[in-house]
C-alpha positions in Angstrom: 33.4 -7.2 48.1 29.9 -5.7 47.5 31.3 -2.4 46.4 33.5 -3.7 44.2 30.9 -3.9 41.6 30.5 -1.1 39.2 26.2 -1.4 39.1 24.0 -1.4 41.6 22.0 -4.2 42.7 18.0 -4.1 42.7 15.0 -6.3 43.7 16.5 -9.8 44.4 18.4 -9.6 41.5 22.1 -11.1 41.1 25.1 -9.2 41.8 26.2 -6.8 39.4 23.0 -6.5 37.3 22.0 -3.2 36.2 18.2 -2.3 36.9 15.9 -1.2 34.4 15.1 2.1 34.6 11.9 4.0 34.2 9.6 2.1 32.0 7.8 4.7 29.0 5.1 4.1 26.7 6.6 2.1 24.2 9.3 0.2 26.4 7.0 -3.4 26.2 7.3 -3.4 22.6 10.8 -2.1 22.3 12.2 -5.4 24.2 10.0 -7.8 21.5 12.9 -9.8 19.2 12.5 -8.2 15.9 10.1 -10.3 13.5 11.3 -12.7 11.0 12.7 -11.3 8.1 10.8 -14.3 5.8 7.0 -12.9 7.2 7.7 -9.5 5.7 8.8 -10.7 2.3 5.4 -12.7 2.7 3.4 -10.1 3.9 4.6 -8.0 0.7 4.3 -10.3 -2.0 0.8 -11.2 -0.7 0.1 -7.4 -0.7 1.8 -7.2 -4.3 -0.6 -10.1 -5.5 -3.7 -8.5 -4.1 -2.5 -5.7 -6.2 -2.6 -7.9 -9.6 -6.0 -8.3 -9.2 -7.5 -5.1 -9.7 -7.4 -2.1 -11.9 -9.4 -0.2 -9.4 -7.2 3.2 -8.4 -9.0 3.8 -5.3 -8.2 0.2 -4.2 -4.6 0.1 -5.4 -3.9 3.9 -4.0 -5.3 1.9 -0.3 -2.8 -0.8 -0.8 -0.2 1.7 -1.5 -0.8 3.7 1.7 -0.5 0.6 3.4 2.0 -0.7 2.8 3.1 3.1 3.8 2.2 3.0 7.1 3.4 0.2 8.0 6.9 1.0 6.5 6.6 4.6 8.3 5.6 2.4 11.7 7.9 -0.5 11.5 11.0 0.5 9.5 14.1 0.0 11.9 17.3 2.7 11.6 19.5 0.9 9.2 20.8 1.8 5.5 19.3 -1.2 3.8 16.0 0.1 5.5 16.4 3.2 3.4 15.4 2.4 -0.2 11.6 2.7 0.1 12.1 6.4 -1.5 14.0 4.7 -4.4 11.0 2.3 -5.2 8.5 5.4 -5.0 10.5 7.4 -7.1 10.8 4.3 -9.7 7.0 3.4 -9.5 6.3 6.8 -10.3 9.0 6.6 -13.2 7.1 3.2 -14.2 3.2 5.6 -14.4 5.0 8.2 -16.2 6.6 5.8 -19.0 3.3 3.7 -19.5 1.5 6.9 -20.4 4.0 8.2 -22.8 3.7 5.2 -24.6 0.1 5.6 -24.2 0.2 8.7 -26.0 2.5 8.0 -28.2 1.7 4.5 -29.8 -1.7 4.6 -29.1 -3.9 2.2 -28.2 -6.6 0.0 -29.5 -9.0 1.0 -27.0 -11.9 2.6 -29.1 -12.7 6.2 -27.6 -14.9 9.2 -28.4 -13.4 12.1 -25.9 -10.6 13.3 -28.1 -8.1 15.6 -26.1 -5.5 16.3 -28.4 -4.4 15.6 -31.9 -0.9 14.9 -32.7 0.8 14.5 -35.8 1.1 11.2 -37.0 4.2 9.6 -38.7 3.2 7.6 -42.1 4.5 3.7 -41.1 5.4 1.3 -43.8 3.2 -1.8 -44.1 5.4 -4.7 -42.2 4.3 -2.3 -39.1 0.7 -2.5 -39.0 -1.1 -2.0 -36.2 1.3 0.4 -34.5 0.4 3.9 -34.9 3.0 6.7 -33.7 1.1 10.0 -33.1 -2.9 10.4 -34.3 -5.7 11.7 -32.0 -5.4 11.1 -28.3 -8.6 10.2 -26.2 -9.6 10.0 -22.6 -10.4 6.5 -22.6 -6.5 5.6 -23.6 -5.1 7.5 -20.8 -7.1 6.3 -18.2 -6.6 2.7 -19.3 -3.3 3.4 -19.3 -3.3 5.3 -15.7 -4.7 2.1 -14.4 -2.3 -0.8 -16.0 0.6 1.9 -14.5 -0.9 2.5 -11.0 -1.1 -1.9 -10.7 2.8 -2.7 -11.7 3.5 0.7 -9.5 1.4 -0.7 -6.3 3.9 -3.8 -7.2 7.2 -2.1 -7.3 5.9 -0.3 -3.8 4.9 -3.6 -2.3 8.6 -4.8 -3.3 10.0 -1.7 -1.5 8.5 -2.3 1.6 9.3 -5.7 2.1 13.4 -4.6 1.3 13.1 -1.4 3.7 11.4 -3.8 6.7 13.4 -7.1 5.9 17.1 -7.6 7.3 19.0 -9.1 4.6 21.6 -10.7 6.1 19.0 -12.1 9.1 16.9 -13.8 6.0 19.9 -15.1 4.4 20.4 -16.7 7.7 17.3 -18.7 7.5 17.6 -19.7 4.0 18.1 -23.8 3.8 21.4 -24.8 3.0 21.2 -26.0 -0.7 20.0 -21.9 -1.3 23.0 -20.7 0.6 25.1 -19.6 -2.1 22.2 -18.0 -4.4 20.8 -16.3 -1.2 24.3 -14.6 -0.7 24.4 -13.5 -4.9 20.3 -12.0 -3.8 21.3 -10.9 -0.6 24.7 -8.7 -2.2 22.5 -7.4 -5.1 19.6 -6.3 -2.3 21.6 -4.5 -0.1 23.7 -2.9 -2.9 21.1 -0.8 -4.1 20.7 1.1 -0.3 24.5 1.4 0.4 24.3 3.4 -3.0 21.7 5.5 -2.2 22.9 6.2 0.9 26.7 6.8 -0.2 25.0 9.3 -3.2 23.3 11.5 -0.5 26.5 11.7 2.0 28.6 13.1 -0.7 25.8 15.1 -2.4 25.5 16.4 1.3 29.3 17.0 1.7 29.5 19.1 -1.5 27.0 21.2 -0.4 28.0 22.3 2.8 31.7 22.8 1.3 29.4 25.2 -1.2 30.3 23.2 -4.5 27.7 21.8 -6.8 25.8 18.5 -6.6 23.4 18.3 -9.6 23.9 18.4 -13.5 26.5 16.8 -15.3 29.2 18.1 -13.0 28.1 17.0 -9.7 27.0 13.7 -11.3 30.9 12.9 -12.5 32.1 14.2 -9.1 30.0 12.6 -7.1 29.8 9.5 -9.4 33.5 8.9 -8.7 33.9 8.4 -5.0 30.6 6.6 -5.1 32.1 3.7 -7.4 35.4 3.5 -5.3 33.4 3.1 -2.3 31.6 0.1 -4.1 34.6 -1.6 -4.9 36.4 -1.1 -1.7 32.9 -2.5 -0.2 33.2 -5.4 -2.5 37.0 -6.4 -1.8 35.9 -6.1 2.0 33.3 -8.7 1.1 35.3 -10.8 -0.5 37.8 -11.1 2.2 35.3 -11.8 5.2 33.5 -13.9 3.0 36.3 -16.3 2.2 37.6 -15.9 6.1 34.0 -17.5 7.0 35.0 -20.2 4.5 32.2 -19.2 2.0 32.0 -21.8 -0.9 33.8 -25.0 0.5 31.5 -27.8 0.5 31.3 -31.0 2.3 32.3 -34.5 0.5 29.2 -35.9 -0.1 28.5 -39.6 -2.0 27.7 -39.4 -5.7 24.2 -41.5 -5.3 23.1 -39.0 -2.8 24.1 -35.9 -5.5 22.0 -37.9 -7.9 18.9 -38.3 -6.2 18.9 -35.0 -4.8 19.1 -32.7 -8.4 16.5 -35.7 -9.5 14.1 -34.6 -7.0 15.1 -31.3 -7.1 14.6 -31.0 -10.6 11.5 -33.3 -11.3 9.5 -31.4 -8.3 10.4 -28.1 -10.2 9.0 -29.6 -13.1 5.6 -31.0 -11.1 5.7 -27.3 -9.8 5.3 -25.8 -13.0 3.0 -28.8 -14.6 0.5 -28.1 -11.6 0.6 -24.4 -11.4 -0.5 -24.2 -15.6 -3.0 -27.1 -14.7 -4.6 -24.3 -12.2 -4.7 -21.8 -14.7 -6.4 -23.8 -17.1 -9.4 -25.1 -17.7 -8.5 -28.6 -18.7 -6.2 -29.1 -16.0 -8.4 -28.5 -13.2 -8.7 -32.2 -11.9 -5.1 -33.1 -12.0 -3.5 -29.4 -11.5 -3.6 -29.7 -7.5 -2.3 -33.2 -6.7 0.7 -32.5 -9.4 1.7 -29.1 -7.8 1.7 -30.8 -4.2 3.7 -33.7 -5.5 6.6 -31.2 -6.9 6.5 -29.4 -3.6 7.1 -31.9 -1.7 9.5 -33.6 -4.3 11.3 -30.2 -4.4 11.1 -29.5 -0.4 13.0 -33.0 -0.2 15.6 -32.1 -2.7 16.4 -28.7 -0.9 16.7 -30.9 2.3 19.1 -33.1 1.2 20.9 -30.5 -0.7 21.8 -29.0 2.1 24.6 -31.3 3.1 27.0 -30.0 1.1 27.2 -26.7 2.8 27.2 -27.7 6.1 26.4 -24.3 8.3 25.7 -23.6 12.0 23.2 -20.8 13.0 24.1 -18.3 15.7 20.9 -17.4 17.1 18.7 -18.4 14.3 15.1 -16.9 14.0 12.0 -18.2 14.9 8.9 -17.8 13.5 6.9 -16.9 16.3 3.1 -16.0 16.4 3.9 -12.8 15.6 5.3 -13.7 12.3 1.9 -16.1 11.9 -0.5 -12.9 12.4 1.6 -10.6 10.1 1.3 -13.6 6.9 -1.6 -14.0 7.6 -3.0 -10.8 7.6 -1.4 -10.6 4.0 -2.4 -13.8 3.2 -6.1 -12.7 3.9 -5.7 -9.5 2.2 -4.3 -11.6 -1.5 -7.4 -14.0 -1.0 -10.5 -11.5 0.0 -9.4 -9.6 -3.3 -8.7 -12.9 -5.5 -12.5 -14.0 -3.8 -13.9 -10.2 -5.0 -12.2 -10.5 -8.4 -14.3 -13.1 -9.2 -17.8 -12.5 -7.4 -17.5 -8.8 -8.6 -15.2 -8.1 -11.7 -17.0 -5.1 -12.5 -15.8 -2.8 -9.2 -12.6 -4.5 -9.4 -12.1 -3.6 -12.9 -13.6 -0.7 -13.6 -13.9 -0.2 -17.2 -13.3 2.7 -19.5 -16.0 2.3 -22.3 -18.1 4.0 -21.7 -16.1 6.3 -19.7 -17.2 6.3 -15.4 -15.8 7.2 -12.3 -14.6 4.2 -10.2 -16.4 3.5 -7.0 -15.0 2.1 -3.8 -16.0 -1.5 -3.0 -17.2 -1.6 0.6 -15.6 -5.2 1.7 -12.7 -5.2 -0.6 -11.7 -2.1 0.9 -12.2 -3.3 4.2 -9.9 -6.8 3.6 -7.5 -4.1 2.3 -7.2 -2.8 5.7 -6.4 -6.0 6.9 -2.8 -5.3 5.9 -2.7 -3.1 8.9 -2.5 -5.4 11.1 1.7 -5.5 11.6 2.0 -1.8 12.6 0.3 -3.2 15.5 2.0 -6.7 16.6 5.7 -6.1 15.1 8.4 -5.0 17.3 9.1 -0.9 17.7 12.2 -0.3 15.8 15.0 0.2 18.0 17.0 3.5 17.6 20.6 4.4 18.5 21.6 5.7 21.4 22.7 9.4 20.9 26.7 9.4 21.3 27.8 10.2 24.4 24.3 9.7 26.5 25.2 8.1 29.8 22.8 6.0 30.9 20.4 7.1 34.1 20.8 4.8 36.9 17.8 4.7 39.5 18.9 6.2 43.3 
């Protein structure tokens, strides 16, 4: 019967389907597949390395904001998506340490602007060349402020790539020989935003029921709950992982085992070999063709490593142009600042004697803004339907 279908029918459609109903602004995007979780971590850690080479503030404080927007733009709804505020908060922690110790131990930065004088504590002679206390300059802090501000544009870069990456969808794409250390990172990466997320439930609870939540107190209260959770989280995982048969491995002939940890292990080694030939001097002409042979030594280790887990994919990921345009965009933005660190090291690292204000390099800045590019060609995070919402069926 042709009523006894609970949808309607539409267009030419087959029976039963349910037609879409009113298209909105942002419905094209929000029916994209989301983007592989590998291009973000890319897109981050090129970000990150861009921010290694400069001391500039006005550059790193661009990368910073971002990597900002695009969290703000492209973050999906989920509690691993929630730790980007953690990573702030310890890149700020990160600035404010590195200028205490400024201040405190010194530095050996010669300076002339003096701002305060502290009192110094007499060292015995084993510990020359660290001062505690003494005469504080300008030059030291803003050295400082800039060495802080690069490994805090790091930790940020780092944050974003765990608030826009799904864990568990990029342990899914992990080779098999990396299965079981991709589970140990994956459990450690999404244990940090279950915390954080379990610390401001409670903290939320005990306010509304008018009790406190900060101090000593509400940190032993709230404390408490927060660890049983973990460990009834961890016993959970521990079941479902040995129900999926996590950590059996497949019979697999001793020659084969041999050759693969010998070319898993010599291709590390070529890895390493070529990577200090490249950072050398000396090992310019043989630094390239040694780092190419380990990766491809190492790529075929990890290949046949991967028969002793044997694993199927349930809708794996692919890395579609989307994911091409989003590393690359990063990609570009780590090489136009590697290029500008070495055609002009001077507004890339500003210096502090004699004491100036740092200036904005024109095209640096604008290869920065490159890193835009995925708030524009990723997916539209998808948000929950509100509970009980019945869906509006066309007339």
């Amino acid at each position: 019967m042709a009523g006894g279908r609970s949808g309607t029918r539409s267009g030419g459609g087959p029976e039963g389907a349910i037609a879409p109903g009113p298209a909105g602004p942002g419905t094209a995007r929000a029916v994209r597949d989301p983007l592989h979780p590998g291009a973000w971590w890319v897109w981050a850690l090129a970000l990150g390395t861009a921010a290694t080479r400069t001391t500039n503030p006005l550059l790193l404080a661009l990368l910073t904001a971002t990597s900002a927007y695009v969290v703000a733009t492209c973050r999906p709804d989920a509690p691993w998506a929630r730790s980007y505020g953690a990573f702030v908060k310890l890149a700020l922690a990160v600035l404010v340490i590195r200028l205490f110790f400024a201040v405190a131990l010194g530095s050996p930065i010669p300076g002339t602007h003096v701002l305060v004088t502290l009192p110094q504590v007499a060292l015995p002679e084993w510990a020359q060349g660290i001062r505690l206390g003494g005469p504080v300059t300008a030059e030291t802090l803003v050295r400082a402020l800039y060495e802080g501000l690069k490994l805090a544009t790091l930790l940020i870069c780092v944050g974003a790539a765990n608030s826009l990456a799904n864990p568990a969808r990029l342990l899914k794409s992990l080779p098999g020989a990396l299965y079981e250390m991709g589970v140990a990172v994956v459990v450690a990466l999404t244990y940090a935003p279950h915390l954080i997320a379990d610390v401001q439930r409670l903290r939320a609870a005990r306010r509304l029921r008018g009790r406190p939540d900060r101090g000593l107190r509400g940190l032993v209260q709230v404390g408490l709950p927060v660890l049983e959770g973990a460990l009834e989280r961890s016993v959970a995982l521990a079941a479902a992982m040995d129900a999926r048969g996590y950590g059996r491995t497949a019979d697999v002939p001793d020659r084969v085992r041999r050759t693969t940890a010998a070319l898993t292990l010599g291709g590390l080694l070529g890895v390493c070999a070529g990577t200090y030939g490249l950072l050398t001097a000396a090992g310019g002409t043989y630094g390239l063709p040694v780092l190419l042979a380990g990766l491809v030594a190492a790529l075929a280790g990890l290949r046949l490593g991967g028969r002793r887990s044997p694993r199927t994919r349930y809708r794996p990921d692919h890395w579609g142009p989307r994911a091409w345009l989003v590393t690359g965009s990063g990609a570009a933005v780590a090489a136009l600042l590697t290029l500008a660190a070495s055609v002009e090291p001077a507004a890339l690292n500003p210096g502090v004697v004699p004491l100036v204000a740092p200036a904005l390099p024109l095209w640096p800045a604008a290869a920065v803004l490159l890193g835009l590019l995925p708030a524009f060609v990723s997916p539209a995070p998808r948000k929950p339907a509100p509970r009980g919402a019945a869906r509006k069926e066309p007339s």
